[in-house]
C-alpha positions as CSV (number, residue, x, y, z in Angstrom):
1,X,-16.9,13.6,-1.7
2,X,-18.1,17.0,-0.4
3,X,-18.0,20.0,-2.0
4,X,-15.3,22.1,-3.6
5,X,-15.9,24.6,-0.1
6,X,-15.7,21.2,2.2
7,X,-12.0,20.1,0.5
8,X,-10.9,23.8,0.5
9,X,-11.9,24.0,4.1
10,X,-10.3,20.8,5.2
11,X,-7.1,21.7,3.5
12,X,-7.2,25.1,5.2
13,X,-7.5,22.8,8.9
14,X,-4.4,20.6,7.8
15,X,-1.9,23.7,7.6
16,X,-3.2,24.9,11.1
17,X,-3.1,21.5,12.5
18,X,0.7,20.7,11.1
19,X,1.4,24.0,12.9
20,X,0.8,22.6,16.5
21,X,2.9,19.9,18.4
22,X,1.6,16.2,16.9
23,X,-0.6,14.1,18.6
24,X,1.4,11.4,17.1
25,X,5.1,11.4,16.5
26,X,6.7,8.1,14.7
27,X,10.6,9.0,14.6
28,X,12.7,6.6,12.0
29,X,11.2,3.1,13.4
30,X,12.4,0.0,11.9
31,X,10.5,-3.1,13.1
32,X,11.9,-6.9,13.2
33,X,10.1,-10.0,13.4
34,X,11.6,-13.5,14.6
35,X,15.4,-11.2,15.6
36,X,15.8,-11.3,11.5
37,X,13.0,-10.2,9.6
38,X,13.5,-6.3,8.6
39,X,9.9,-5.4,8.1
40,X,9.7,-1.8,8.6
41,X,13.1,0.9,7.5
42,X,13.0,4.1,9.0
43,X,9.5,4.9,8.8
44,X,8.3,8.3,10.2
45,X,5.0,10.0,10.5
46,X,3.0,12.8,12.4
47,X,-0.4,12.8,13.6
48,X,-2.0,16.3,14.6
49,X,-4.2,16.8,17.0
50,X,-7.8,16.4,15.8
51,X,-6.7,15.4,12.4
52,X,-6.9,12.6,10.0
53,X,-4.1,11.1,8.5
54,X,-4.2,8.4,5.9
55,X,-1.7,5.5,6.0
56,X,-1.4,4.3,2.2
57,X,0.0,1.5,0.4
58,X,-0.5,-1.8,-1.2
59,X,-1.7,-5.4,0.6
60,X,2.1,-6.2,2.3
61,X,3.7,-2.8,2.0
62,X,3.5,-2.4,6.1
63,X,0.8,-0.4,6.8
64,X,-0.6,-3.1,9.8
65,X,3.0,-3.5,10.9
66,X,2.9,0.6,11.5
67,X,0.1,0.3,13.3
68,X,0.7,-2.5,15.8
69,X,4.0,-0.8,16.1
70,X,2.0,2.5,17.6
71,X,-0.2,0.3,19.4
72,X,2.7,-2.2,21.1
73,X,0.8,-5.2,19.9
74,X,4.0,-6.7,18.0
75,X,5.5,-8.4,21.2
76,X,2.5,-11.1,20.5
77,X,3.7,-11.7,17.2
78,X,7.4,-11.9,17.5
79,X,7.8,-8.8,16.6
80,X,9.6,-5.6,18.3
81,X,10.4,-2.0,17.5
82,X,14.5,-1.8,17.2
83,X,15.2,1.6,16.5
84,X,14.0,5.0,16.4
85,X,10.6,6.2,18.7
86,X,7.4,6.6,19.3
87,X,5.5,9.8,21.3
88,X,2.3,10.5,21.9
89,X,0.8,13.3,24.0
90,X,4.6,14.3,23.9
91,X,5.2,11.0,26.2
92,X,7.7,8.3,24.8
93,X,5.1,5.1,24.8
94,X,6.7,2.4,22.7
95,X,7.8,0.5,25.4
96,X,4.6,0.9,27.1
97,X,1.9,-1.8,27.4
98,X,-1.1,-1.9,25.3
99,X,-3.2,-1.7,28.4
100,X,-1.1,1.5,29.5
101,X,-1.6,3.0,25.9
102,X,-5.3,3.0,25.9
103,X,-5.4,4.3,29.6
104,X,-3.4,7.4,27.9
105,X,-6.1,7.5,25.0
106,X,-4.6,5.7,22.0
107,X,-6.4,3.1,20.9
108,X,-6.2,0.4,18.0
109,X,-9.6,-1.2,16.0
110,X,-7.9,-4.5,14.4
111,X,-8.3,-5.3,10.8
112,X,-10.8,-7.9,9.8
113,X,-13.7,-6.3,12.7
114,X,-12.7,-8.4,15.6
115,X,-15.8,-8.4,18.0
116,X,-17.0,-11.0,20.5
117,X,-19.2,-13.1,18.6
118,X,-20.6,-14.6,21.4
119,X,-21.6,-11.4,22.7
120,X,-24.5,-9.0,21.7
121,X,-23.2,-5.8,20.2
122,X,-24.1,-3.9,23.0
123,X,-22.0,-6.0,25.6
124,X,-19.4,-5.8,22.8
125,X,-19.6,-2.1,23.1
126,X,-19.4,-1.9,26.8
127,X,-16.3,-3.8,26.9
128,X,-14.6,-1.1,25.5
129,X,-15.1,0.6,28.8
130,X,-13.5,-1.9,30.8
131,X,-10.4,0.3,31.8
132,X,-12.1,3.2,32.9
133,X,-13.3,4.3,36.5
134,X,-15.9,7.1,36.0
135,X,-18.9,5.0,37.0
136,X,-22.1,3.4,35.4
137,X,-23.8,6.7,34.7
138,X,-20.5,8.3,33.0
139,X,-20.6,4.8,30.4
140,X,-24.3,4.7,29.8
141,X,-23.9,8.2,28.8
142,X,-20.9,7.4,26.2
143,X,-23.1,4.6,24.8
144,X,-25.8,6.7,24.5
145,X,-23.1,8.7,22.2
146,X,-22.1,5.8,20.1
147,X,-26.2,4.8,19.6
148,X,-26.4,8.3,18.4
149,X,-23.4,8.0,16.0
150,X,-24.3,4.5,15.1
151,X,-28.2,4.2,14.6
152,X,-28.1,1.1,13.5
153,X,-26.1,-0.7,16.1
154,X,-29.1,0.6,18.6
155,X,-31.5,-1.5,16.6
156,X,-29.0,-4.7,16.7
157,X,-28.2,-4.0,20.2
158,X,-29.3,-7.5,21.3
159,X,-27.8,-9.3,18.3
160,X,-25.2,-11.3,19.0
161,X,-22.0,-10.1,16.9
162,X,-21.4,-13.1,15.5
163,X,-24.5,-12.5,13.7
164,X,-24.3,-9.2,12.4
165,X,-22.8,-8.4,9.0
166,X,-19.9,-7.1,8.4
167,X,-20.8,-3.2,8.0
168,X,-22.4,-3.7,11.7
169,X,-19.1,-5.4,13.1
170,X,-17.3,-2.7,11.8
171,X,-19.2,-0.2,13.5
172,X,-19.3,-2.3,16.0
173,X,-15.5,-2.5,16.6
174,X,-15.4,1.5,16.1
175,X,-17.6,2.5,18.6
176,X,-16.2,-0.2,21.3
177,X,-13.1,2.1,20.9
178,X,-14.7,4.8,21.1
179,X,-16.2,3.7,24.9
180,X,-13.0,4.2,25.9
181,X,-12.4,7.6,25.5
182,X,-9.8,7.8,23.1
183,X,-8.2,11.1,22.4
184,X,-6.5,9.2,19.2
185,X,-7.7,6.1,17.1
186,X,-5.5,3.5,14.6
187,X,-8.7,2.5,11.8
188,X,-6.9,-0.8,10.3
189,X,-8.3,-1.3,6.8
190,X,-12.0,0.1,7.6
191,X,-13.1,-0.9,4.1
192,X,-11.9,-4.7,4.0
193,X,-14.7,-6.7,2.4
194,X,-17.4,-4.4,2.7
195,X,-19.6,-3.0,0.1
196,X,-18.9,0.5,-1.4
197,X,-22.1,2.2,0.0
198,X,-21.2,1.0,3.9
199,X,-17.5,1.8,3.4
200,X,-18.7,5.4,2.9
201,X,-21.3,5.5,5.7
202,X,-18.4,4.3,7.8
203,X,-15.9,6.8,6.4
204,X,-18.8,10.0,7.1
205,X,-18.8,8.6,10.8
206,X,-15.6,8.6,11.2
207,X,-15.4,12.2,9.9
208,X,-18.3,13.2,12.1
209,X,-16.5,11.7,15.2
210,X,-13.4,13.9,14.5
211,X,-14.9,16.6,14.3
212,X,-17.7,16.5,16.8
213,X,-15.2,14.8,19.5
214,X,-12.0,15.8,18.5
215,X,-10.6,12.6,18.4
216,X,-7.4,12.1,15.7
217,X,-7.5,8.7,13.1
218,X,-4.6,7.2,11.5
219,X,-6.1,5.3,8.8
220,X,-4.4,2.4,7.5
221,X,-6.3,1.7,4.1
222,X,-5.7,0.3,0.3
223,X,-8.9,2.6,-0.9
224,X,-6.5,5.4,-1.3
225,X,-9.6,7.2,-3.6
226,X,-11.9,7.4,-0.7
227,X,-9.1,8.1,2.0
228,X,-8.3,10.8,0.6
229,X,-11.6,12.3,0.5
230,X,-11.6,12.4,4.5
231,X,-8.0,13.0,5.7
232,X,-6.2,16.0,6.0
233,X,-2.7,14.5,5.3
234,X,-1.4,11.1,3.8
235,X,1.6,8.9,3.8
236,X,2.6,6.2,1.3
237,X,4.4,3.0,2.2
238,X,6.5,0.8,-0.5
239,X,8.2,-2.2,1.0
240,X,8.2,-0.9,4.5
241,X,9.4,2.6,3.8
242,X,7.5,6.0,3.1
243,X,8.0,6.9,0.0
244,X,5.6,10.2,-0.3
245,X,3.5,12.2,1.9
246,X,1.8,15.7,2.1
247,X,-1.8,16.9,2.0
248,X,-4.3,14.9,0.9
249,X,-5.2,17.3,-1.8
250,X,-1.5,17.2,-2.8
251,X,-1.4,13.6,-3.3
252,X,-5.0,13.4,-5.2
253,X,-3.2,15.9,-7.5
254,X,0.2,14.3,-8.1
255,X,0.5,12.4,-11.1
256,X,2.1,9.0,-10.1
257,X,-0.7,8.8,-7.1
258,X,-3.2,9.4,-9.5
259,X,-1.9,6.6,-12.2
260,X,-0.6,3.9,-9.1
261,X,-3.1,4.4,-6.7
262,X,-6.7,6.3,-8.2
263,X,-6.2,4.5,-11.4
264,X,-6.2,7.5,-12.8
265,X,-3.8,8.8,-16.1
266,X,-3.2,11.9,-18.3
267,X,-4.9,9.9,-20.3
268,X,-8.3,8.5,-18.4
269,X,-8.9,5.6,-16.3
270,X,-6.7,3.0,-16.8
271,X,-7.0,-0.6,-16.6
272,X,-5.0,-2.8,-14.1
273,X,-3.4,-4.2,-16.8
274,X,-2.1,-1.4,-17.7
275,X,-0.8,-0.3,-14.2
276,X,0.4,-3.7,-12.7
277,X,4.3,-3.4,-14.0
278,X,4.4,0.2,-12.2
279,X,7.3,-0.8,-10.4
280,X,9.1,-0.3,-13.1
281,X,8.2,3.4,-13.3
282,X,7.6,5.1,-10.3
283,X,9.4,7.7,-9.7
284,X,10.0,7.9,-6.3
285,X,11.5,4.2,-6.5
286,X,14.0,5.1,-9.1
């Protein structure tokens, strides 16, 4: 994490940010899957523009069902959204196609670093600029970008993806979205299966890409410690509902976030053992 001035600084940027019209606008959505299955119950978030907003919660709690819900990528899974809304760029999108969602900017990197493995990870990145129309030059520039961003996907450029490890799929999967030209990206579980020193490499790039591009991240992710450290604002999902938001600061200071999610008590670290009845005592399910 950075330095008392960097938090203080990034909290100062979330209370301009929440004053402006959101990027992203998620309006009491409940999602169904199989015409049965209530998955999601009245979930709502905002994204601002240029921000970074953490999407918290444990494995199951909905946090990928959010997502694909944003993205319109539920129709493949018998899923659809059957109440509430979804605007962004003040436009109503969800019933949009993916394809017409990423033309309009918004774009989704799937958990698990889905690339072509049969591809290198430069033809990997270049598919991400399949729906665009401003020429050869306009992508070789963009790519230029991502080498910039990503050093070490220039060196592994040739690699076929299938290869790489899994720090360099993610990146990998980042940057491809990225070639598109998104104006906002969904960052599924960025940290799945990767070791703690890449995760945080990942995390700074995504942080330099916000602010160096502008681009907004909704950042589905269990690590609620190191999420925390790079959003501006954060939202926690229990059994498909939100259950607490605010600032990111806010929720590194609360109590129950510190004890359920950092581990954290009044009294020291504590021990899953310790933790794993919580249900019992959360406040906010009482």
């Amino acid at each position: 994490m950075g330095s008392d001035g960097s938090v203080s600084n990034r909290a100062g940027a979330a209370a301009s940010m929440e004053a402006a019209a959101p990027a992203l606008a998620v309006n009491n959505i409940e999602v169904v899957y199989d015409h049965v299955i209530l998955v999601l119950k009245g979930v709502s978030l905002s994204v601002p523009k240029g921000g970074i907003v953490a999407l918290l919660g444990a494995n199951g709690a909905g946090k990928t069902t959010t997502l694909k819900a944003i993205s319109n990528l539920l129709r493949a899974e018998r899923g659809e959204v059957t109440k509430g809304s979804i605007t962004f760029d003040g436009i109503r999108v969800d019933r949009l196609t993916p394809n017409e969602l990423v033309r309009r900017g918004c774009i989704q990197v799937l958990e698990g670093r889905v690339c072509f493995g049969h591809l290198t990870i430069e033809e990997n990145l270049l598919t991400g600029a399949f729906s665009r129309r401003d020429g050869r030059t306009a992508r070789r520039s963009d790519l230029d970008m991502i080498y910039e961003s990503f050093p070490l996907l220039r060196d592994r450029r040739h690699l076929l993806a299938g290869y790489a490890s899994g720090g360099e799929q993610q990146m990998c999967a980042i940057g491809r979205a990225m070639m598109s030209h998104p104006s906002m990206v969904l960052l599924d579980e960025p940290s799945m299966g990767l070791a703690p020193q890449v995760v945080h490499e990942i995390f700074e790039i995504v942080s330099s890409l916000n602010r160096s591009h502008s681009v907004s991240f909704l950042l589905a992710e269990q690590n609620a410690h190191l999420a925390l450290q790079f959003a501006n604002h954060g939202y926690i999902l229990e059994n498909g509902r939100v259950v607490m938001d605010g600032s990111a600061q806010a929720l590194r200071d609360n109590a129950d976030v510190k004890e359920f999610y950092l581990g954290v008590s009044e009294h020291g670290r504590r021990s899953y053992r310790d933790v794993k009845s919580y249900r019992r005592r959360k406040r906010w399910l009482a």
